[in-house]
C-alpha positions in Angstrom: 55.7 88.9 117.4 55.0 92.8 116.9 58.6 94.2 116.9 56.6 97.7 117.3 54.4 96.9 120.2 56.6 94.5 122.4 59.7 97.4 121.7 62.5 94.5 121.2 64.4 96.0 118.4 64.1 99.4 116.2 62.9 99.7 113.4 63.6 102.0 110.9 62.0 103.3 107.5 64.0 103.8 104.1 62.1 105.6 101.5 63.8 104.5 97.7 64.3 107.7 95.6 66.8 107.6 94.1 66.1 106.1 90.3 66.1 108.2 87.9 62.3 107.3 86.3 63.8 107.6 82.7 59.9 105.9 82.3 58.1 108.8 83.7 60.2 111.6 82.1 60.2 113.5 85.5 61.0 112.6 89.3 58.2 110.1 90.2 59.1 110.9 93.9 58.2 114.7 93.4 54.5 113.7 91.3 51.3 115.4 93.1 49.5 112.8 94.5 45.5 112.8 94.6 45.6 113.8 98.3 47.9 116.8 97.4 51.4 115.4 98.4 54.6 114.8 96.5 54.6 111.0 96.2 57.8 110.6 98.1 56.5 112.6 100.7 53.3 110.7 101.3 55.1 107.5 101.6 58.0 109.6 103.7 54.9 110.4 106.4 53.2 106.9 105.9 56.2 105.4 107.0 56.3 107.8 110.4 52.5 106.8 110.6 53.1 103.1 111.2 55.7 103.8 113.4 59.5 103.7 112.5 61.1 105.7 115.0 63.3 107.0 111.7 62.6 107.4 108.6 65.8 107.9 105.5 65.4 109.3 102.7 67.6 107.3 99.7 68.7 109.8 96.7 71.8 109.0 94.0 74.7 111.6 95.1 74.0 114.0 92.9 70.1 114.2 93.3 68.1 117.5 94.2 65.7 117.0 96.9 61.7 115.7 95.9 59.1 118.3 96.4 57.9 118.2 99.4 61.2 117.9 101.6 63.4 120.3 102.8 66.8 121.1 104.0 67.0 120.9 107.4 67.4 118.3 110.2 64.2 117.0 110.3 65.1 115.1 106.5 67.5 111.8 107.1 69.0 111.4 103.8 71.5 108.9 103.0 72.8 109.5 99.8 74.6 106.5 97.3 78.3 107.1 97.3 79.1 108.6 93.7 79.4 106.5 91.1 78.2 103.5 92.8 74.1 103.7 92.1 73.2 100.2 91.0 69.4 100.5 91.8 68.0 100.1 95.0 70.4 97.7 96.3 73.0 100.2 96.5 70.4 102.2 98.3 69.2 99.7 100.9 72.6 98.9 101.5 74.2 102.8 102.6 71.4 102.8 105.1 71.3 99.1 106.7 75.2 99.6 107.2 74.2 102.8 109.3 71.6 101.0 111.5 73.1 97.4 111.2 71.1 96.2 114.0 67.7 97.6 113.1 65.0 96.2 111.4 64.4 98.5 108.1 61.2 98.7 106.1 62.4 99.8 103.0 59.4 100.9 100.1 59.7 102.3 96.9 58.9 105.8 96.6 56.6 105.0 93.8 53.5 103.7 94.8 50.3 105.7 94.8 48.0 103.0 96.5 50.2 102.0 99.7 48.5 102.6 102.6 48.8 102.5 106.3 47.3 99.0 106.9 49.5 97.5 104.2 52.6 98.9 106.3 51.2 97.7 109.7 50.2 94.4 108.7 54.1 94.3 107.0 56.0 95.8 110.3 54.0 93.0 112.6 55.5 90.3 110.6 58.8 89.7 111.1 59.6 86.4 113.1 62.8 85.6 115.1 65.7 84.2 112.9 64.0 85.1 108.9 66.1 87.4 107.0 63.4 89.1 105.8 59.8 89.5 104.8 57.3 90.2 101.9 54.1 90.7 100.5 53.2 88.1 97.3 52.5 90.3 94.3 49.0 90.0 93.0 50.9 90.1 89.4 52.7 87.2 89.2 53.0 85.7 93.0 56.5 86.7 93.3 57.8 88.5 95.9 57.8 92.3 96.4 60.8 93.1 97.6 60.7 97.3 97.9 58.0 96.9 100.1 59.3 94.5 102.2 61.3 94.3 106.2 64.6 93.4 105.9 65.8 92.3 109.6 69.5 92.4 111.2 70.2 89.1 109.5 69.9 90.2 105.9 72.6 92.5 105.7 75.1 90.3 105.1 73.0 88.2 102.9 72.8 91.6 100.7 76.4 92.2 101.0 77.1 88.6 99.1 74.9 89.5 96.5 76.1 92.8 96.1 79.8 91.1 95.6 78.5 88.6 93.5 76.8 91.3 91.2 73.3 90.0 92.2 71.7 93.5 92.1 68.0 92.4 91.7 66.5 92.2 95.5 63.6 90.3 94.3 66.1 87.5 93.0 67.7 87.7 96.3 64.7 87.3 98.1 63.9 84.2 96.1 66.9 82.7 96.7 67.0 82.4 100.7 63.2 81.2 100.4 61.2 84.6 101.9 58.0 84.3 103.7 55.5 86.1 101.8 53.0 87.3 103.3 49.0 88.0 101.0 48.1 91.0 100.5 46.2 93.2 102.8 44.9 95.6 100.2 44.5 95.2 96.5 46.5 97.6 94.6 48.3 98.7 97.1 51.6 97.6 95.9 51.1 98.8 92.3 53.6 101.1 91.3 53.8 104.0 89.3 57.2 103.6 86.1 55.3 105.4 83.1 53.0 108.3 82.5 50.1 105.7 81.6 50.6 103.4 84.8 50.1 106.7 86.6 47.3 107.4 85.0 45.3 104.2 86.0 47.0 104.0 89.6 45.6 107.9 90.6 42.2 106.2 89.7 39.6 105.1 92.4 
C-alpha cells in the first residue's frame, strides 16, 4: 500500500536537529553540503521532494536556527520543551503528539548520502496495523530508526518507553519486532557524528 499515492492518511516529515554534535565541534545540520546546501536544509527539501505534505523542523529550546532556514512561516519548527531534550526521542515525540494521526517520516539531519529514492522506497512501505518501519543497516543489520516511518500506532508505543526511560528508538524498534526493510542505496544511511566521518561521507 502507497500511503502517498492512494491519499488514505497524511504524512508528515520531521527533520532531527536538535543534538548538539559535541562530535563535530559545530552544528552538523548547518555543514555545507557538496551540492551547496546546509545539511539540514537538503534533507529539509528532500523530505518535500518525496512528498510529505509537511515537513517540522526539531531543535532543543534554546537552539538558533541551521543555515539555510529562516524565520518566517514557511519553517515548521517544533521545539523540545526546555529542559526535557533526551535525544531524539524527545524530538519525535513533541511532533507526533501534534499530528497524532499522521504517518511521520522522521530522519536525522545528519546524513550526507540520503537520497530521494531511499525516502520513496521508505514512505511506500508502511502496511496496515505495523507500528512502524525501517531500513536494515548495512553496519550491523540492525535497524535504523532515524530514518524510519513511524505510523499512528507508535505513538503510544513511544510514550511507554519514554515513561519507562527507554530513550534509545532503535531499542524500541527492536523490541516490538520492526519490519526492516534492505537498503535501496548503499551509503545512503551513513551518517555524519565527527569531523573524519564527514570527511569520508562528502566522498564520491
Amino acid at each position: 500500500m502507497n500511503l502517498l499515492s492512494n491519499k488514505l492518511l497524511p504524512v508528515c516529515g520531521l527533520v532531527l536537529a536538535g543534538g548538539r554534535s559535541a562530535r563535530m565541534g559545530t552544528d552538523k545540520a548547518s555543514l555545507r553540503h557538496a551540492d551547496g546546501r546546509a545539511l539540514g536544509k537538503r534533507t529539509h527539501e528532500l523530505l518535500v521532494e518525496a512528498g510529505c505534505e509537511a515537513v517540522l523542523l526539531s531543535l532543543r529550546a534554546e537552539q538558533d536556527l541551521p543555515a539555510g532556514f529562516s524565520r518566517d512561516a514557511a519553517t515548521l519548527i517544533i521545539r523540545d520543551a526546555p529542559g526535557t531534550s533526551a535525544g531524539p526521542l524527545t524530538g519525535m515525540l513533541a511532533a507526533m503528539r501534534q499530528r497524532p494521526a499522521a504517518y511521520w517520516l522522521v530522519v536525522a539531519c545528519d546524513l550526507p548520502r540520503l537520497d530521494l529514492a531511499t525516502l520513496q522506497a521508505l514512505i511506500s512501505a508502511p502496511q496496515p496495523g505495523e507500528p512502524f518501519v525501517a531500513f536494515r543497516s548495512e553496519h550491523d543489520g540492525l535497524p535504523e530508526p532515524l530514518c524510519a516511518v513511524y505510523a499512528p500506532a507508535a505513538l503510544d508505543l513511544l510514550e511507554s518507553a519514554a515513561a519507562a526511560d527507554m530513550c534509545c528508538p532503535r531499542r524500541i524498534l527492536l523490541k516490538h519486532n520492526c519490519r526492516l526493510l534492505e537498503p535501496v542505496s548503499a551509503g545512503a544511511l551513513d551518517n555524519a557524528n565527527t569531523p573524519e566521518e564527514w570527511a569520508v561521507t562528502r566522498q564520491p
